[in-house]
C-alpha positions in Angstrom: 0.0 0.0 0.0 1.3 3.5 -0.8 0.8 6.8 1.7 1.0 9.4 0.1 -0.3 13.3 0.8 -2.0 15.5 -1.5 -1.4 19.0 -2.4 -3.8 20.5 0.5 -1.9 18.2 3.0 1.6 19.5 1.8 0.6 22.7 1.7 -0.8 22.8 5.6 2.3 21.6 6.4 4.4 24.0 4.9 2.0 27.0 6.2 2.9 25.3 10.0 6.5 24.9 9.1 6.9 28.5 7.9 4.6 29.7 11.1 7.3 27.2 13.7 10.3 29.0 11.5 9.6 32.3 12.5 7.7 32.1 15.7 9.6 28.9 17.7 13.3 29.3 16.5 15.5 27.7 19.2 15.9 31.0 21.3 12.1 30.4 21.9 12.5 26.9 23.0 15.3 28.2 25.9 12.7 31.4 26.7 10.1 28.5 27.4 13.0 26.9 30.2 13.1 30.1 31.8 9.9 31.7 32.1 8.0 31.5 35.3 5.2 29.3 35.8 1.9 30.3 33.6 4.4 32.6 32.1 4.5 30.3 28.7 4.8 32.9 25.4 1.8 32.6 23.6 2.6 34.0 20.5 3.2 30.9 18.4 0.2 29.3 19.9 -2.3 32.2 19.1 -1.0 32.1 15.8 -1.4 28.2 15.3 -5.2 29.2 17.0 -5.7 30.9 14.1 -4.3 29.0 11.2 -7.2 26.3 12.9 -4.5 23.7 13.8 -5.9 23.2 17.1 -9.2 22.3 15.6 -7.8 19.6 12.8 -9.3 16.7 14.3 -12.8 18.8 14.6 -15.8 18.1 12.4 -17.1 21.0 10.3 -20.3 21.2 11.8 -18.4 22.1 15.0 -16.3 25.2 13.7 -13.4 22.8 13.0 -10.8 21.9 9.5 -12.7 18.7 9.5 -9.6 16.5 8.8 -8.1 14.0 10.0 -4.9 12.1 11.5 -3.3 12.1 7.8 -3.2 15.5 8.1 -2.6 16.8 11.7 0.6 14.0 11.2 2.8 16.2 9.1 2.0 19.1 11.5 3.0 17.2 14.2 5.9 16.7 12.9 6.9 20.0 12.0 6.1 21.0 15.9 8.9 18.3 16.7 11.2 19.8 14.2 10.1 23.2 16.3 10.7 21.5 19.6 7.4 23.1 20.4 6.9 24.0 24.1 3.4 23.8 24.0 1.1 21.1 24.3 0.2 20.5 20.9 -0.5 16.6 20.9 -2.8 16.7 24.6 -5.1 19.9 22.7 -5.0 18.9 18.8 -5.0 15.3 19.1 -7.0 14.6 22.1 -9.0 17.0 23.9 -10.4 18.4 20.7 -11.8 15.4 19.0 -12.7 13.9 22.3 -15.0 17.3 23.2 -16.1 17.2 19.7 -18.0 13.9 20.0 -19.5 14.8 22.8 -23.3 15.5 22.7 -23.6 19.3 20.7 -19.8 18.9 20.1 -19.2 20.4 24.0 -18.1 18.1 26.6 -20.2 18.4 29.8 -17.3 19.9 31.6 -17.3 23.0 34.1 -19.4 25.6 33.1 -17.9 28.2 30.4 -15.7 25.7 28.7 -16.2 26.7 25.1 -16.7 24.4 22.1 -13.6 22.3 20.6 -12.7 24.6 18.5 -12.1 27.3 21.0 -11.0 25.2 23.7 -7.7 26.8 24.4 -4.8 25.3 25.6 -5.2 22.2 27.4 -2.8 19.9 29.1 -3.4 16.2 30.0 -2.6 13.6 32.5 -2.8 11.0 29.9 0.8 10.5 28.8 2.4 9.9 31.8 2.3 10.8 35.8 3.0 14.6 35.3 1.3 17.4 33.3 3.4 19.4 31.0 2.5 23.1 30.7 0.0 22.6 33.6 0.2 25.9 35.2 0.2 27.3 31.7 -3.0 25.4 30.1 -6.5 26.8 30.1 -7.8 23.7 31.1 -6.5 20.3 32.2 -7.7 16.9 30.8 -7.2 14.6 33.8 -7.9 10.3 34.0 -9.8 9.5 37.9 -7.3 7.4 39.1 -10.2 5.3 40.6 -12.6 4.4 37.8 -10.7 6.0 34.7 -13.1 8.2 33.5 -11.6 11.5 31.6 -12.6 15.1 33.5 -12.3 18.0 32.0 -10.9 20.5 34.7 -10.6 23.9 35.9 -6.9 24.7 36.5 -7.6 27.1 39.4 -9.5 24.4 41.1 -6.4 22.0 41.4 -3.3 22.2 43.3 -0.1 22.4 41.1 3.5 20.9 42.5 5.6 22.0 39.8 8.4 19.0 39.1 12.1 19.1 37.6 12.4 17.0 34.4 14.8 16.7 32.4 13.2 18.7 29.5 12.3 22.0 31.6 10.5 23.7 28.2 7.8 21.3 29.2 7.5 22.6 32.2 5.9 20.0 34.1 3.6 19.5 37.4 2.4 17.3 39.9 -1.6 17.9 40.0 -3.7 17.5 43.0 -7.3 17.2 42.1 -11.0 16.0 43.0 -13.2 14.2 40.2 -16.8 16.0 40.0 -19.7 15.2 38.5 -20.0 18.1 36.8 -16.7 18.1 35.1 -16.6 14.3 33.7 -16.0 14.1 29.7 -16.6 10.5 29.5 -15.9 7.2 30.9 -16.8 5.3 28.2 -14.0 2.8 27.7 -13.8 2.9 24.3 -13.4 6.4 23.9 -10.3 7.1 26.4 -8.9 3.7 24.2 -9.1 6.2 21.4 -7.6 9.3 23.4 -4.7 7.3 24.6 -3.8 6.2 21.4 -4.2 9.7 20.0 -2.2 10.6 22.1 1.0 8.2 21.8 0.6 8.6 18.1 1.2 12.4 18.0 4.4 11.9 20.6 5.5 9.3 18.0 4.5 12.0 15.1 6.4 14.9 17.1 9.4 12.4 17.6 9.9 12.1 14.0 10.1 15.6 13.6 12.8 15.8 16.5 14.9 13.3 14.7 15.2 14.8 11.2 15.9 18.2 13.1 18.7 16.7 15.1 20.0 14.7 11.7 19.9 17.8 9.4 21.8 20.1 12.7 24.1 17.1 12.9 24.7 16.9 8.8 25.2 21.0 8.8 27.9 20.2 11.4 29.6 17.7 10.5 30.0 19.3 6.4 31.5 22.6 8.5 33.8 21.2 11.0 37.3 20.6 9.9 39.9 18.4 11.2 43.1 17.8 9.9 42.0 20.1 7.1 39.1 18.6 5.9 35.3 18.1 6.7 35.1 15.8 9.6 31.7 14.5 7.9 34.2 12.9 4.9 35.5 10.7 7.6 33.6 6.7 6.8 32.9 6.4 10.8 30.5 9.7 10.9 29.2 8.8 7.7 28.1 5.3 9.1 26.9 6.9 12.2 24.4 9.4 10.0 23.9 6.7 7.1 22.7 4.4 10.2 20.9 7.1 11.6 18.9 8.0 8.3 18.1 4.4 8.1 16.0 4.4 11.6 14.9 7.3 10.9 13.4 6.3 7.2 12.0 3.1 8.7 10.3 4.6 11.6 8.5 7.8 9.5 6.1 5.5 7.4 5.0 3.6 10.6 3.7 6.8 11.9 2.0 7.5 8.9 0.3 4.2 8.8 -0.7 4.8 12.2 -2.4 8.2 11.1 -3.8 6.5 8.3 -5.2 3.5 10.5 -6.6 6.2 12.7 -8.5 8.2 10.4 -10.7 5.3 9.1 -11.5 3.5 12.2 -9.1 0.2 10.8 -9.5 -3.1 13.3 -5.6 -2.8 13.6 -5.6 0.5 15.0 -4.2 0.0 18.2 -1.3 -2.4 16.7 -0.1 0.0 14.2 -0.3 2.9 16.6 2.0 0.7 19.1 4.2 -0.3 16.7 4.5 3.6 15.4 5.5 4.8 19.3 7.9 1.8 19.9 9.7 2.4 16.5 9.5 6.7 16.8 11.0 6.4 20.4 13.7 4.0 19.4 14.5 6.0 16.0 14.6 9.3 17.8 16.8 8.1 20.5 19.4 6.5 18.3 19.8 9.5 16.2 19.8 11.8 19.0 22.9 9.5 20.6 24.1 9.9 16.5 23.8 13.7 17.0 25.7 13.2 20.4 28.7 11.6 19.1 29.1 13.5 16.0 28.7 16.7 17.9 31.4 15.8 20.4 32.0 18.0 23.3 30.0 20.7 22.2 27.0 18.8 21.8 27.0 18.2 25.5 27.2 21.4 26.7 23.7 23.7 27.2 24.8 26.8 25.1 24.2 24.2 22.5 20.9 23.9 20.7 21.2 20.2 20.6 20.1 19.2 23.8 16.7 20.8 23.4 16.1 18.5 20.6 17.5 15.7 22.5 15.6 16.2 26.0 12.5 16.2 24.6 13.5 13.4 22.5 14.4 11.7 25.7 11.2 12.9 27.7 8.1 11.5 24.7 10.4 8.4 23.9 9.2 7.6 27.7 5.9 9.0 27.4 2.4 7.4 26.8 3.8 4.3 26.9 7.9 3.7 25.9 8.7 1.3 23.3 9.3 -1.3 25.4 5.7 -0.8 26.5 4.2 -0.6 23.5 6.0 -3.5 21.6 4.2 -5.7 24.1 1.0 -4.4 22.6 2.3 -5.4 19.7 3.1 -8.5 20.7 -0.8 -9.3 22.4 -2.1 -8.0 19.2 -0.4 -10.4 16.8 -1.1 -13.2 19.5 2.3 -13.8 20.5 
């Protein structure tokens, strides 16, 4: 089977990759590990608002683009590339086509919260045991730890404990909450299935994206630094390192595509190929970014270095919703092994 994109795809893509160019260059990214909490720049955001990105996943009839995963995967991507701060994935890829389906396309949260199209910033629970952009995130999608059910939540009813991770532009936090009544979403099974793996297919889209930035800085590098007079990137070991590199890499972007592709029309092997998509994204990204890491040498370690803001949030979605190792057991179940 080929997967391909069409023209309007491409095009969407290019419009986000332009936008992430001029509004998240790298000095953005470091501004985000800085800024106080709630204090996130929301310049880039307002402007990916606006361009409708946020509303991908929503229907037409509820003020949304009315696309699907085969499109919001290329932008994912390109918010990897970005090293986006913001919680792209938890709003475009799962609170807003989960509120969508709700009754009237509103979810029967708090009082106020508008429809999925103008839902804001929100920032889930989902992938993992802290929130990133909590204390910056109009509203917080958060799984009772009791029955599972999803509740949509008011941040300035919850108790933030900001935590130290080892990506600080995601700017995570410890959440101390209460499920309501009022503020459930759902706690239909299926449909936090669905969430869940909407949600570990746009970390492994935005992984993706993180690798080819941290080959194409590595390939820049390597053509300009000279060692005994010539490029180092002529020498055969760092051209095996990046030629091995390329290779994950090239194997692990059409997984994620299928995975989009498997989303969008409701395939029985859903769950398997967005499983397979994570395990093979977080494996890829890591190995290039320890590619990146070699090939970089000393510099690459250190933090004036724009490197390592690829790599730690390579390092921080390769672990969340759900690692490889994780996921290649769900791989496993599904294929009955």
């Amino acid at each position: 089977m080929h997967f391909g994109f069409d023209d309007d795809q491409l095009a969407f893509r290019d419009a986000v990759r332009e936008l992430l160019e001029k509004e998240c260059p790298p000095a953005a990214v470091r501004a985000a590990w800085e800024a106080p909490p709630g204090g996130l720049d929301r310049t880039v955001w307002d402007r990916l608002t606006e361009m409708g990105v946020l509303a991908t996943l929503v229907p037409e009839e509820a003020d949304g683009l009315g696309l699907d995963e085969r499109s919001l995967v290329l932008v994912l991507e390109e918010a990897g590339r970005a090293a986006l701060p913001h919680p792209l994935v938890d709003t475009a890829a799962v609170a807003a086509p989960l509120l969508a389906g709700t009754p009237g396309g509103e979810g029967p949260g708090p009082a106020g919260v508008p429809d999925a199209h103008g839902i804001g910033m929100v920032a889930t629970d989902l992938g993992g045991p802290y929130v990133p952009c909590a204390a910056d995130a109009d509203w917080l999608l958060l799984r009772d730890p009791a029955t599972g059910a999803l509740h949509l939540v008011d941040p300035a009813t919850v108790v933030l404990r900001p935590v130290d991770t080892v990506d600080g532009a995601r700017r995570a936090a410890a959440v101390d909450w209460q499920p309501a009544p009022e503020s459930l979403v759902t706690d239909d099974p299926a449909a936090i299935e669905l969430a869940l793996d909407r949600g570990a297919f746009g970390a492994a889209a935005v992984l993706v994206g993180l690798a080819q930035r941290m080959l194409d800085m590595t390939v820049a590098y390597v053509c300009e630094r000279r060692q005994f007079g010539v490029p180092v990137g002529s020498f055969q070991a760092v051209k095996h390192r990046l030629a091995d590199a390329l290779k994950e890499l090239a194997f692990a972007r059409p997984a994620v595509h299928r995975a989009a592709h498997s989303l969008a029309t409701g395939a029985e092997t859903r769950a398997r190929d967005v499983a397979m998509a994570k395990a093979m994204a977080s494996d890829a990204a890591r190995f290039v970014g320890r590619q990146a890491l070699q090939c970089h040498g000393a510099i690459g370690y250190t933090v004036e270095h724009d490197l390592h803001l690829y790599l730690k949030r390579t390092w921080a979605l390769a672990a969340a919703w759900g690692d490889a190792a994780w996921h290649r057991e769900r791989v496993a179940r599904a294929l009955g092994v």
